[in-house]
Structures are given as structure tokens and as C-alpha cells.
PQR file with spaces between the fields and no chain letter, atoms N, CA, C, O and H, PARSE charges and radii, in Angstrom:
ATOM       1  N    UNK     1     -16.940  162.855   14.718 -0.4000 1.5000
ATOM       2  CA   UNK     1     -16.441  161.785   13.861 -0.0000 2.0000
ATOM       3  C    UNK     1     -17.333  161.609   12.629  0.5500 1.7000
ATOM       4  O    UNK     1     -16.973  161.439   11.464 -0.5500 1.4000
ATOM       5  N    UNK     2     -18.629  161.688   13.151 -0.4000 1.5000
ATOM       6  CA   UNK     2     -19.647  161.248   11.338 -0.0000 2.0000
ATOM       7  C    UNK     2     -19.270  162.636   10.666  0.5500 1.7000
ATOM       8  O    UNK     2     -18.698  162.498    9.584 -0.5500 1.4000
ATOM       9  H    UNK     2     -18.922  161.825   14.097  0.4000 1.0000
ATOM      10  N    UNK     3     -19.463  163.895   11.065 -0.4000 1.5000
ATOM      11  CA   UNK     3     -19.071  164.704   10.389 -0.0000 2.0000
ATOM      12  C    UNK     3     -17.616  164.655    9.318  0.5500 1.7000
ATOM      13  O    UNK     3     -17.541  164.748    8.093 -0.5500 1.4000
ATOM      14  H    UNK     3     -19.928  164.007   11.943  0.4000 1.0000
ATOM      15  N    UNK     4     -16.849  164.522   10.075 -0.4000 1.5000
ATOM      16  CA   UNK     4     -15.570  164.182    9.418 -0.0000 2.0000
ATOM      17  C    UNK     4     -15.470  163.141    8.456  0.5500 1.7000
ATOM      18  O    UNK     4     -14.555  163.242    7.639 -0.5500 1.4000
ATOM      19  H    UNK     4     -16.910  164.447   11.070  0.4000 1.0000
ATOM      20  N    UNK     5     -16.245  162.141    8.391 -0.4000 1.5000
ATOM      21  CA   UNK     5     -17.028  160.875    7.282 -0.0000 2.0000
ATOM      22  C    UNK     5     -17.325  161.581    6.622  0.5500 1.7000
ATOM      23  O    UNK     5     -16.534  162.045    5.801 -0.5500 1.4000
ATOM      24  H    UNK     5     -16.988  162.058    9.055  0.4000 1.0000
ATOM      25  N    UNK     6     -18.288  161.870    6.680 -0.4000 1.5000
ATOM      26  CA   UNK     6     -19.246  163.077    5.463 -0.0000 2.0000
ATOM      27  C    UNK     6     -18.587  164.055    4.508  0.5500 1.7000
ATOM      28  O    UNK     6     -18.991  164.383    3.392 -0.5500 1.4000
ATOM      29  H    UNK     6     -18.930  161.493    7.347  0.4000 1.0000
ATOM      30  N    UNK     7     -17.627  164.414    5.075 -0.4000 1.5000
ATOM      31  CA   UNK     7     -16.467  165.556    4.516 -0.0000 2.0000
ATOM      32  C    UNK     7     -15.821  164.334    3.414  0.5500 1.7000
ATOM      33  O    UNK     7     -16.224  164.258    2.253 -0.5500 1.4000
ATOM      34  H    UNK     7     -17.299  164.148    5.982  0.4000 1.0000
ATOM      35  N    UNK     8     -14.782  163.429    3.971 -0.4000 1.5000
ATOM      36  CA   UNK     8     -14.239  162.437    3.279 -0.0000 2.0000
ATOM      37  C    UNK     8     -15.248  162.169    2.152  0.5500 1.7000
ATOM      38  O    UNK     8     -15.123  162.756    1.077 -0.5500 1.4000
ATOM      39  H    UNK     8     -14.454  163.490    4.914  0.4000 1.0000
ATOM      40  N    UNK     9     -16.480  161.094    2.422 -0.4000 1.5000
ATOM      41  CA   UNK     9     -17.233  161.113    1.506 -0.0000 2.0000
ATOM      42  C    UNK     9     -17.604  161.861    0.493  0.5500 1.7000
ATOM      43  O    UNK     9     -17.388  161.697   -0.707 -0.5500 1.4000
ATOM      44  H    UNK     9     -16.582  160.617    3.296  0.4000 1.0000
ATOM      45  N    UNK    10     -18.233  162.775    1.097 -0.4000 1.5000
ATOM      46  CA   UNK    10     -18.272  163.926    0.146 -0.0000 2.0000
ATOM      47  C    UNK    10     -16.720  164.627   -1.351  0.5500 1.7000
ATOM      48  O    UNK    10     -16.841  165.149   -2.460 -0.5500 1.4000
ATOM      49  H    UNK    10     -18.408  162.908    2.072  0.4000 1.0000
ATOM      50  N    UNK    11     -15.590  164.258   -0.576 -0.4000 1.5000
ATOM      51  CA   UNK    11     -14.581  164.925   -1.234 -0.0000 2.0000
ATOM      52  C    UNK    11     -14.520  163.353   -2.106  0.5500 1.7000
ATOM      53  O    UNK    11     -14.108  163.577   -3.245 -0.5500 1.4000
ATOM      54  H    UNK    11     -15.492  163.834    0.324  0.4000 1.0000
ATOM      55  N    UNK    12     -14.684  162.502   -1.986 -0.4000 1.5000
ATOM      56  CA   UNK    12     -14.807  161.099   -2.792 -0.0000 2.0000
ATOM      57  C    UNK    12     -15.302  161.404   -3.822  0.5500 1.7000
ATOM      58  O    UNK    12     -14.643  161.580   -4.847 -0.5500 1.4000
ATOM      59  H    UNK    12     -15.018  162.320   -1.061  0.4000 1.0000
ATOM      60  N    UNK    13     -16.691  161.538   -3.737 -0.4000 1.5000
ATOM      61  CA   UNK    13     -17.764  161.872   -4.564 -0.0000 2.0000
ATOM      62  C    UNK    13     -17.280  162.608   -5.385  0.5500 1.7000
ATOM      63  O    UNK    13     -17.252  162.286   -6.573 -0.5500 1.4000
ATOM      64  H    UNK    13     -17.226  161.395   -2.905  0.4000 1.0000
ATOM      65  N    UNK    14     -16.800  163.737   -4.948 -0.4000 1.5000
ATOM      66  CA   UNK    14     -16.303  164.670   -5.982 -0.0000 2.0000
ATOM      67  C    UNK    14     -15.400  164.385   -6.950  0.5500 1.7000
ATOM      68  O    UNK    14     -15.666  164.629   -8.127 -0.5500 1.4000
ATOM      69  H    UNK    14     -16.823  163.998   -3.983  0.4000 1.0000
ATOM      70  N    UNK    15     -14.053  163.754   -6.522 -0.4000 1.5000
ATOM      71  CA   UNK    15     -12.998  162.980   -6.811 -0.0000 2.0000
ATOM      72  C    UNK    15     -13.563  162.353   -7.852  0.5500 1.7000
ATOM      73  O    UNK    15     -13.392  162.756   -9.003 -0.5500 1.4000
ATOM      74  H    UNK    15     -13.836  163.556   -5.566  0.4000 1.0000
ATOM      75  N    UNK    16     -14.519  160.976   -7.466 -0.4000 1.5000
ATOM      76  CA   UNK    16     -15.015  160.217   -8.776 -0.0000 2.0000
ATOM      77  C    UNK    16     -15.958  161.268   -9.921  0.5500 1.7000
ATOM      78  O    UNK    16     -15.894  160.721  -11.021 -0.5500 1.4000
ATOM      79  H    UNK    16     -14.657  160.648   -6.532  0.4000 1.0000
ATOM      80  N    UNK    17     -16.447  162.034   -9.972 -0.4000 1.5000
ATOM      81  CA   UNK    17     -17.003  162.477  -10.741 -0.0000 2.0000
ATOM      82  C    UNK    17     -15.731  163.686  -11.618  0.5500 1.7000
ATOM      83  O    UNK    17     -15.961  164.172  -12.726 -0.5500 1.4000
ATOM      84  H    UNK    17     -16.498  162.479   -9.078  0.4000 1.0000
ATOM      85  N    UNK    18     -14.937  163.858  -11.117 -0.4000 1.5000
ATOM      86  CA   UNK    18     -13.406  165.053  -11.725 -0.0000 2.0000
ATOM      87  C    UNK    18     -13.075  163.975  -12.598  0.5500 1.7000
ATOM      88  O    UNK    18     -12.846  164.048  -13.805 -0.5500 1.4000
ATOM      89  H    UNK    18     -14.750  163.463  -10.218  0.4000 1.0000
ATOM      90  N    UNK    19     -13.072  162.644  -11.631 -0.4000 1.5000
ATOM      91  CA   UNK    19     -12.102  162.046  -12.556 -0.0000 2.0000
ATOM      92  C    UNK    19     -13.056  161.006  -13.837  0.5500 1.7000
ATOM      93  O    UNK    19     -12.466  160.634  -14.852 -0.5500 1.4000
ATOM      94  H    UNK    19     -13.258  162.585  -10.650  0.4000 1.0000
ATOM      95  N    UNK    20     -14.367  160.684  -13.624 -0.4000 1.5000
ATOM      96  CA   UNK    20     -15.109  160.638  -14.996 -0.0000 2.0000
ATOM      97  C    UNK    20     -15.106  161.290  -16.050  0.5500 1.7000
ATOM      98  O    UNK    20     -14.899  160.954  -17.216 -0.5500 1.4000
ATOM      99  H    UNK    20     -14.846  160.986  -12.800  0.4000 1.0000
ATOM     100  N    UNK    21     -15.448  162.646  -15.387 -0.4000 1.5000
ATOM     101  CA   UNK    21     -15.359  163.762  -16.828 -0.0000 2.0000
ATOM     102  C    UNK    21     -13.717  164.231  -17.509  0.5500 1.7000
ATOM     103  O    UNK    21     -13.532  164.791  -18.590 -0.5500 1.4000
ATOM     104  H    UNK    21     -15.616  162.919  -14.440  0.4000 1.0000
ATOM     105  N    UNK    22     -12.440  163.716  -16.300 -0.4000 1.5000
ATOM     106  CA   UNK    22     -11.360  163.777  -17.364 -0.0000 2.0000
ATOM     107  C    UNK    22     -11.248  162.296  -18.063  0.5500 1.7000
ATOM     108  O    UNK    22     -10.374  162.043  -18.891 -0.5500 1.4000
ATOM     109  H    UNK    22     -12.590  163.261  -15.422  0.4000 1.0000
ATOM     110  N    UNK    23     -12.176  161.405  -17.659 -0.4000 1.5000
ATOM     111  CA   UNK    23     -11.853  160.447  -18.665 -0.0000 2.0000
ATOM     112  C    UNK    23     -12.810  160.243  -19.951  0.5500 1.7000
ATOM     113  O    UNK    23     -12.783  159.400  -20.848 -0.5500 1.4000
ATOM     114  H    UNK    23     -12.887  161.610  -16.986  0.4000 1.0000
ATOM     115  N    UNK    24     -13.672  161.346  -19.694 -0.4000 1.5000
ATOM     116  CA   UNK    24     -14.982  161.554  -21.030 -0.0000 2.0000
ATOM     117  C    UNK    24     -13.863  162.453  -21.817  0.5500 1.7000
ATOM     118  O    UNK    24     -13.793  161.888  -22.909 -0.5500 1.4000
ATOM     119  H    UNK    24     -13.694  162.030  -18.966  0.4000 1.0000
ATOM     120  N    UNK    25     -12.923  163.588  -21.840 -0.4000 1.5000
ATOM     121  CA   UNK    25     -12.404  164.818  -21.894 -0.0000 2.0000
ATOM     122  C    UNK    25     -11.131  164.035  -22.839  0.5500 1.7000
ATOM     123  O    UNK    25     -10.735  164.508  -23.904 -0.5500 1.4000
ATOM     124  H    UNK    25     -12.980  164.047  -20.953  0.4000 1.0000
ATOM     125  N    UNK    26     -10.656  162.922  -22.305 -0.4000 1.5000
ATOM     126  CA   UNK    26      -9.275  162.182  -22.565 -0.0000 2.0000
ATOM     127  C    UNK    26      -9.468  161.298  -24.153  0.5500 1.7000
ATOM     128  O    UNK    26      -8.822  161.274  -25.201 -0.5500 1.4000
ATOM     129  H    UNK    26     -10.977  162.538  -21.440  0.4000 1.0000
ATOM     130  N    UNK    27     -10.775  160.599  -23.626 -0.4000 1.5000
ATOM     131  CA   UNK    27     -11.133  159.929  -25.226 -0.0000 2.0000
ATOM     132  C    UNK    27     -12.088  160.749  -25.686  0.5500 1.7000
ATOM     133  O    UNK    27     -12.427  160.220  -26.745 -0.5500 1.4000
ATOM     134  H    UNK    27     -11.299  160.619  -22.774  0.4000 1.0000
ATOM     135  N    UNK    28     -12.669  161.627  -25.551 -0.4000 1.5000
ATOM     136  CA   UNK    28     -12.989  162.594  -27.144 -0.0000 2.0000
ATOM     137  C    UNK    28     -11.684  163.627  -27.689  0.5500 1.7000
ATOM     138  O    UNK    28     -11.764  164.512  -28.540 -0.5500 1.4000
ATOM     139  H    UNK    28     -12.394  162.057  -24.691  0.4000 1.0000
ATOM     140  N    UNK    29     -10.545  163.225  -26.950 -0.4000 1.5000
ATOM     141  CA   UNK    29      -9.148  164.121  -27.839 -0.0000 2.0000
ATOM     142  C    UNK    29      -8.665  163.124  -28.372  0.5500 1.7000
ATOM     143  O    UNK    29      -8.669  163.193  -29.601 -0.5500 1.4000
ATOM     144  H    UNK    29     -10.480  162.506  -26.258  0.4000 1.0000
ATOM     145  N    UNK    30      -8.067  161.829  -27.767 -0.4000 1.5000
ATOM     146  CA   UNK    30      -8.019  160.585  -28.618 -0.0000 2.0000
ATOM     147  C    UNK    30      -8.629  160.320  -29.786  0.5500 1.7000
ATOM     148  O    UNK    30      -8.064  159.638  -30.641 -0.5500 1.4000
ATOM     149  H    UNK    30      -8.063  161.774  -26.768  0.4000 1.0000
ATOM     150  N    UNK    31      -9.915  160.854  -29.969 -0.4000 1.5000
ATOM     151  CA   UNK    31     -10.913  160.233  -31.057 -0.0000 2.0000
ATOM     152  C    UNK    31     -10.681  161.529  -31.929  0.5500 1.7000
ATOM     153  O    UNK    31     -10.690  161.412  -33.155 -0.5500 1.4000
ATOM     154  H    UNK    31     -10.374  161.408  -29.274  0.4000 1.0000
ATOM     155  N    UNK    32     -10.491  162.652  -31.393 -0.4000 1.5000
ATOM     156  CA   UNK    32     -10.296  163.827  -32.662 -0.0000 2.0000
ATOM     157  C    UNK    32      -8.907  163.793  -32.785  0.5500 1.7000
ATOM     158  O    UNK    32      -8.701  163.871  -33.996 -0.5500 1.4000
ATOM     159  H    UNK    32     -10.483  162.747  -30.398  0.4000 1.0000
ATOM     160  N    UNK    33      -7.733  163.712  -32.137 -0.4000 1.5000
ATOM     161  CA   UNK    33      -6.340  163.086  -32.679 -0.0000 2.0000
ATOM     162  C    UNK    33      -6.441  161.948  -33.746  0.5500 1.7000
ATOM     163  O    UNK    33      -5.553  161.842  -34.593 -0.5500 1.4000
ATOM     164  H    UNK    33      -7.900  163.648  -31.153  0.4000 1.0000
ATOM     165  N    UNK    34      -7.339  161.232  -33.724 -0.4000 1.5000
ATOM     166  CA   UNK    34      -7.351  159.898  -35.094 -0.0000 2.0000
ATOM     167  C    UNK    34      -7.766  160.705  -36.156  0.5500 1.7000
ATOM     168  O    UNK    34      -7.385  160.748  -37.326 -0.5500 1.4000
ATOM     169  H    UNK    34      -8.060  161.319  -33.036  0.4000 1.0000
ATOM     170  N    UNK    35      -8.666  161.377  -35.506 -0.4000 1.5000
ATOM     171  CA   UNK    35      -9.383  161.929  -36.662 -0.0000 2.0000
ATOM     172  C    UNK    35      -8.535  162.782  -37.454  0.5500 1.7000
ATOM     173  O    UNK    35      -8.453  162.597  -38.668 -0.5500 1.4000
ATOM     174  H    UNK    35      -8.976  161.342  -34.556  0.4000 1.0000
ATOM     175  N    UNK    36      -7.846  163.772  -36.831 -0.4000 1.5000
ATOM     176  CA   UNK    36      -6.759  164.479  -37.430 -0.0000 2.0000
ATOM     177  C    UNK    36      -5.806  164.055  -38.046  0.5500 1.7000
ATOM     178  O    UNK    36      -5.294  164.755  -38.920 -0.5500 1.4000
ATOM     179  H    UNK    36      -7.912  163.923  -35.845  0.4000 1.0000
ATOM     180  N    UNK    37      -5.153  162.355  -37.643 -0.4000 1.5000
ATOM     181  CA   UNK    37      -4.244  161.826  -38.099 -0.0000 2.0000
ATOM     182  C    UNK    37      -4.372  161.794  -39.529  0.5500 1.7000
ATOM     183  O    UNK    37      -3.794  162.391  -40.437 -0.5500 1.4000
ATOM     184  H    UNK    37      -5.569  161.786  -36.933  0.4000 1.0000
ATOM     185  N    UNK    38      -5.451  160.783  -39.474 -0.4000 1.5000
ATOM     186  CA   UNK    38      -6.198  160.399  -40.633 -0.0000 2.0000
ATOM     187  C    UNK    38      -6.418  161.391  -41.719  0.5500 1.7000
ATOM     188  O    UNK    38      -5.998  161.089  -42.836 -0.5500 1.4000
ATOM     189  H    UNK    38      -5.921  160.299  -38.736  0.4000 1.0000
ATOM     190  N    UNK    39      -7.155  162.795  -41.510 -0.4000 1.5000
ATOM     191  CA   UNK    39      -7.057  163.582  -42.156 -0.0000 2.0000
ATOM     192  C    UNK    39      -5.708  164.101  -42.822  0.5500 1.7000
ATOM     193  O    UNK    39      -5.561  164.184  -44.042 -0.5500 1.4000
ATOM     194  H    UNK    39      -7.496  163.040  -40.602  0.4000 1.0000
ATOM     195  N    UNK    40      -4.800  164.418  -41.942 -0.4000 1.5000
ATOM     196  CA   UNK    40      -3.226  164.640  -42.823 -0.0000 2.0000
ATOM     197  C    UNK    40      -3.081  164.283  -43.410  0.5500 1.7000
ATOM     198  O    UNK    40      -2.978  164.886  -44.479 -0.5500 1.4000
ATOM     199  H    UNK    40      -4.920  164.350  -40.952  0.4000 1.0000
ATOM     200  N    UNK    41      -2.853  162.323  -43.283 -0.4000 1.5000
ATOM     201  CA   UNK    41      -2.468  161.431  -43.882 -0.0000 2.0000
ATOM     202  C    UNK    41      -2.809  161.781  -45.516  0.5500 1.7000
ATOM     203  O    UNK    41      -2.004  161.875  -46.442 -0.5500 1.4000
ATOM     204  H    UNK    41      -2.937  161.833  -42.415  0.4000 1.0000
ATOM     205  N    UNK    42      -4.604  161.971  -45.540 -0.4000 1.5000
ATOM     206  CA   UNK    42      -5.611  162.185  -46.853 -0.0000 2.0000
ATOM     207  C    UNK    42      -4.344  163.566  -47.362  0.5500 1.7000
ATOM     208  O    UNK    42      -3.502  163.522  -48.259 -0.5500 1.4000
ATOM     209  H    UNK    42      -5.258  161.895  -44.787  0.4000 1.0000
ATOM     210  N    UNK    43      -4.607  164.500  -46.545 -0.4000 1.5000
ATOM     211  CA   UNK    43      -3.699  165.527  -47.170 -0.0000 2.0000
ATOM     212  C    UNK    43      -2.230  165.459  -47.511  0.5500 1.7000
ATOM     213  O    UNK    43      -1.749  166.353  -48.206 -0.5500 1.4000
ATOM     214  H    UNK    43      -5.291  164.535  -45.817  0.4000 1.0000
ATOM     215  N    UNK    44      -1.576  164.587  -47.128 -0.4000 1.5000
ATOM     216  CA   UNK    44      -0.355  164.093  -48.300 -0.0000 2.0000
ATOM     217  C    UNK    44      -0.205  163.352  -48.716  0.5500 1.7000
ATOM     218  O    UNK    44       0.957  162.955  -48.797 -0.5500 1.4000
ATOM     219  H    UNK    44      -1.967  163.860  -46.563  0.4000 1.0000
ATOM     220  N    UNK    45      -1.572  162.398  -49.455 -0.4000 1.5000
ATOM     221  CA   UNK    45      -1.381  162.064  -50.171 -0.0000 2.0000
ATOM     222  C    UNK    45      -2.145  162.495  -51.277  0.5500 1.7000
ATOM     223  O    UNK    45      -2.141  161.966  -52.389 -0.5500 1.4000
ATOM     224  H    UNK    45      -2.516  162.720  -49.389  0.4000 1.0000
ATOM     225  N    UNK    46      -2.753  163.404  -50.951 -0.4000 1.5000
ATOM     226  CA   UNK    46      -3.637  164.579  -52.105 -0.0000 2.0000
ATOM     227  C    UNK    46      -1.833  165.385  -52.195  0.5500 1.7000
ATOM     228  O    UNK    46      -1.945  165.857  -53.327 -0.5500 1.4000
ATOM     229  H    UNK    46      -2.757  163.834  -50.048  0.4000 1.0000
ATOM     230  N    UNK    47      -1.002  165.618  -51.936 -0.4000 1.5000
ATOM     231  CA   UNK    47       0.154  166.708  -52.062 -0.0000 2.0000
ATOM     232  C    UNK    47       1.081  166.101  -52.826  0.5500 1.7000
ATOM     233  O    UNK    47       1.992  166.558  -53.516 -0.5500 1.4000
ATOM     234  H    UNK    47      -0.911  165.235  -51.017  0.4000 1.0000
ATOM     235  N    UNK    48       0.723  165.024  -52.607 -0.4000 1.5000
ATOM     236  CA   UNK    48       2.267  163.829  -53.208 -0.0000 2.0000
ATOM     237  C    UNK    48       1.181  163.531  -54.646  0.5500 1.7000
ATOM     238  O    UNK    48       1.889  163.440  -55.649 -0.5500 1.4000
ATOM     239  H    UNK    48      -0.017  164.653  -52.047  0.4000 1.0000
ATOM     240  N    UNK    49       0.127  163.413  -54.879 -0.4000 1.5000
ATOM     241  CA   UNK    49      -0.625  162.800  -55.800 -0.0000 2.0000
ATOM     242  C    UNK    49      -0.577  164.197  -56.677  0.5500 1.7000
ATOM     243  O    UNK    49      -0.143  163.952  -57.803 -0.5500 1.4000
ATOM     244  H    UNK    49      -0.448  163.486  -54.065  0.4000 1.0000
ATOM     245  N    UNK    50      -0.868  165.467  -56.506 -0.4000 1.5000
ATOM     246  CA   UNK    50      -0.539  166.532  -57.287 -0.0000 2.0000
ATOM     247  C    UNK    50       0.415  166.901  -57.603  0.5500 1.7000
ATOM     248  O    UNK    50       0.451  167.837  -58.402 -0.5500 1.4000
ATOM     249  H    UNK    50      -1.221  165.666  -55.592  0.4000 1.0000
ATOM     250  N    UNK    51       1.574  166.330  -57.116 -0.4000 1.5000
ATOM     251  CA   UNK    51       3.422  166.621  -57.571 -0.0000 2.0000
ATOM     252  C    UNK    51       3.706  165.916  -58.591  0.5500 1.7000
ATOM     253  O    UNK    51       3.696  164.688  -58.678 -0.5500 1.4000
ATOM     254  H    UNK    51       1.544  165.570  -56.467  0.4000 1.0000
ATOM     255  N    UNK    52       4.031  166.894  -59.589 -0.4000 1.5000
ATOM     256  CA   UNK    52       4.576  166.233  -60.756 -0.0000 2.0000
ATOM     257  C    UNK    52       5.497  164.856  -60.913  0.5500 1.7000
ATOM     258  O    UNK    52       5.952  164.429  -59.852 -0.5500 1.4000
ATOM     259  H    UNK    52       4.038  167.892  -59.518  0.4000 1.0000
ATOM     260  N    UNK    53       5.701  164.388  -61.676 -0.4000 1.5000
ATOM     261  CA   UNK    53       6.271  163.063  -61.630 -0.0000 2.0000
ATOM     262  C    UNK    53       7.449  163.692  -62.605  0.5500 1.7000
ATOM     263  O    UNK    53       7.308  163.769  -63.825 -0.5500 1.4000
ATOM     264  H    UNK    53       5.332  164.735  -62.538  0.4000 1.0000
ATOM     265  N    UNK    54       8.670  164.148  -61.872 -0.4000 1.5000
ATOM     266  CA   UNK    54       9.927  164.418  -62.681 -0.0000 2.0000
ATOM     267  C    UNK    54      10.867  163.250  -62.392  0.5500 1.7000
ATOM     268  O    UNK    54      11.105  162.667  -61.335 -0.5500 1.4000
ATOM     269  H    UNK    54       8.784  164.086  -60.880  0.4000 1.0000
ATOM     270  N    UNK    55      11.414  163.044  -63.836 -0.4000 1.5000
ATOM     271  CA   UNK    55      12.263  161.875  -63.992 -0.0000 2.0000
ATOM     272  C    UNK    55      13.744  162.690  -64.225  0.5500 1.7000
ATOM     273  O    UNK    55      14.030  163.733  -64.812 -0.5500 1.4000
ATOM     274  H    UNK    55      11.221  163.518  -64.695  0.4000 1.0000
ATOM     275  N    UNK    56      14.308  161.976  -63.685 -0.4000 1.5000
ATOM     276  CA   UNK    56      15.746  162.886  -62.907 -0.0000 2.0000
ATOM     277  C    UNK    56      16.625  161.921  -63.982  0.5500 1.7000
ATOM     278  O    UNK    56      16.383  160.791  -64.406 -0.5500 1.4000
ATOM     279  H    UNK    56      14.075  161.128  -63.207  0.4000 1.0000
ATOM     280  N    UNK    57      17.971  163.030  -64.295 -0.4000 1.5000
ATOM     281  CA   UNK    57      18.802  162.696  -65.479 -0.0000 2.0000
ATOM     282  C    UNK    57      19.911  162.807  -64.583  0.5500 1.7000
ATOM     283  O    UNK    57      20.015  163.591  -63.639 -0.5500 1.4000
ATOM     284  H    UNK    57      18.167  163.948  -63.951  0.4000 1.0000
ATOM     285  N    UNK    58      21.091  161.561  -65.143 -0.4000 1.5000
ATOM     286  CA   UNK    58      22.596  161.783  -64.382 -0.0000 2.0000
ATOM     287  C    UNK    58      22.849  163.430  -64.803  0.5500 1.7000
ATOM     288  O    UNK    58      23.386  164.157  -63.967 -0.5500 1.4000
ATOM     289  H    UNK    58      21.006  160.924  -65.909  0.4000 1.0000
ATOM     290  N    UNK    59      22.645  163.705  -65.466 -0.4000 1.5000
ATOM     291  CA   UNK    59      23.399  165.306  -65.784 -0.0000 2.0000
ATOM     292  C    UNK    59      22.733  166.279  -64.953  0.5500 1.7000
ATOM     293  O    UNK    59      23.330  167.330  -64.720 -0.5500 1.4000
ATOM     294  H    UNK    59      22.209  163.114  -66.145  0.4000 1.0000
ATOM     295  N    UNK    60      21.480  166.068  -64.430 -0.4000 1.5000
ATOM     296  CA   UNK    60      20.766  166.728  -63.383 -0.0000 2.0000
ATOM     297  C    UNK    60      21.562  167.169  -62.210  0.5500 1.7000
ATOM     298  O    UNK    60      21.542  168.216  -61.562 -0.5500 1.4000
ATOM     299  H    UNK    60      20.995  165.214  -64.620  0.4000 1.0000
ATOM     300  N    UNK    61      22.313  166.016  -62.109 -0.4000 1.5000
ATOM     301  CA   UNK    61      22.628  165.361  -60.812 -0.0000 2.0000
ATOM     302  C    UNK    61      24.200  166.171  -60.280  0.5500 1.7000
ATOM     303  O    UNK    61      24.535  166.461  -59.132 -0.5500 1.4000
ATOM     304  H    UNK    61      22.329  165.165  -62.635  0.4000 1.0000
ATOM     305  N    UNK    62      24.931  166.376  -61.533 -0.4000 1.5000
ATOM     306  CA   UNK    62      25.659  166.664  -61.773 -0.0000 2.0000
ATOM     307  C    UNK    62      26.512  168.637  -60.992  0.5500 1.7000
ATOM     308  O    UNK    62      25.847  169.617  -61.327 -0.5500 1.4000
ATOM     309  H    UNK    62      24.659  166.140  -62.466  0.4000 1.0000
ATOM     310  N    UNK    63      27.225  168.800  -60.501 -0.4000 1.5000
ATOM     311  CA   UNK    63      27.185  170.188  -60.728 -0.0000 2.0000
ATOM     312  C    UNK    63      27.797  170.792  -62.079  0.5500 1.7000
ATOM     313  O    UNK    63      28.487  170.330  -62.988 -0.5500 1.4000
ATOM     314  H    UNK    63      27.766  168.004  -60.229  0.4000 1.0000
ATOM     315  N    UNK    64      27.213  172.067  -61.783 -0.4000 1.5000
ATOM     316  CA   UNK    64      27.075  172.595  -63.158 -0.0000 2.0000
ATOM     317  C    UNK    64      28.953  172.957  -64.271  0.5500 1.7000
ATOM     318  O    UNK    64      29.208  172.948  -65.476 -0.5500 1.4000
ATOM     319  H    UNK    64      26.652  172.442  -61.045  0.4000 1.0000
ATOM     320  N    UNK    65      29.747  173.202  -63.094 -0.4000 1.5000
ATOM     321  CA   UNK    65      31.029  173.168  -63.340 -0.0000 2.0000
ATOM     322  C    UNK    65      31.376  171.943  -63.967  0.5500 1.7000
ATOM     323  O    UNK    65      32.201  172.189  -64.847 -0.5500 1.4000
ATOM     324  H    UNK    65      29.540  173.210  -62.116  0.4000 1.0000
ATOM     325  N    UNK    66      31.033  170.375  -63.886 -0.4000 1.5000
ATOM     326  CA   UNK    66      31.346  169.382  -65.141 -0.0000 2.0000
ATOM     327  C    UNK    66      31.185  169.399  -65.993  0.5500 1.7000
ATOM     328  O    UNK    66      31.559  168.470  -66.710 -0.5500 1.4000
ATOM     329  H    UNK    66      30.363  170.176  -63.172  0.4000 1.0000
């Protein structure tokens, strides 16, 4: 019977420590997902900020057959 404790215990132990390091593993991807967000974000609006500013004409708009 203590043997069979010891086993349990033991597989506990283990258990809590799997499941610490997937929760160290979980928020440093969380924290580099923001980070990435954030970064895109910077990158379109660096993409949208380098796009010309064209001002659109009804005849633009138009097909070319009118």
C-alpha cells in the first residue's frame, strides 16, 4: 500500500511541475502574440501612411464604354 502512495505521489509531482512549465510556455506565447500584434498593427500603418493619397473622380468611376 505505501508503495502504491509513493507511485501516486510521485506521478502528482510530476503532473504539477508538466503543468507549471505549460503554464510558463502559455504566457510567454501570449506575450510574443501582443507583441506581434502590435508590431503588424506599426506595419500597416507604416503601409497605409506610404500609400499615396489618390483623389478619385466620378469619371474614374465610370466604365470606360460611357
Amino acid at each position: 500500500m505505501e508503495s502504491r502512495l509513493e507511485k501516486i505521489e510521485s506521478k502528482l509531482g510530476f503532473a504539477e511541475d508538466l503543468l507549471e512549465e505549460l503554464n510558463r510556455t502559455l504566457y510567454r506565447q501570449q506575450r510574443e502574440i501582443a507583441q506581434l500584434q502590435q508590431e503588424m498593427q506599426a506595419l500597416r500603418q507604416q503601409v497605409q501612411a506610404s500609400m499615396p493619397v489618390e483623389q478619385r473622380n466620378d469619371l474614374d468611376e465610370r466604365p470606360p464604354h460611357y
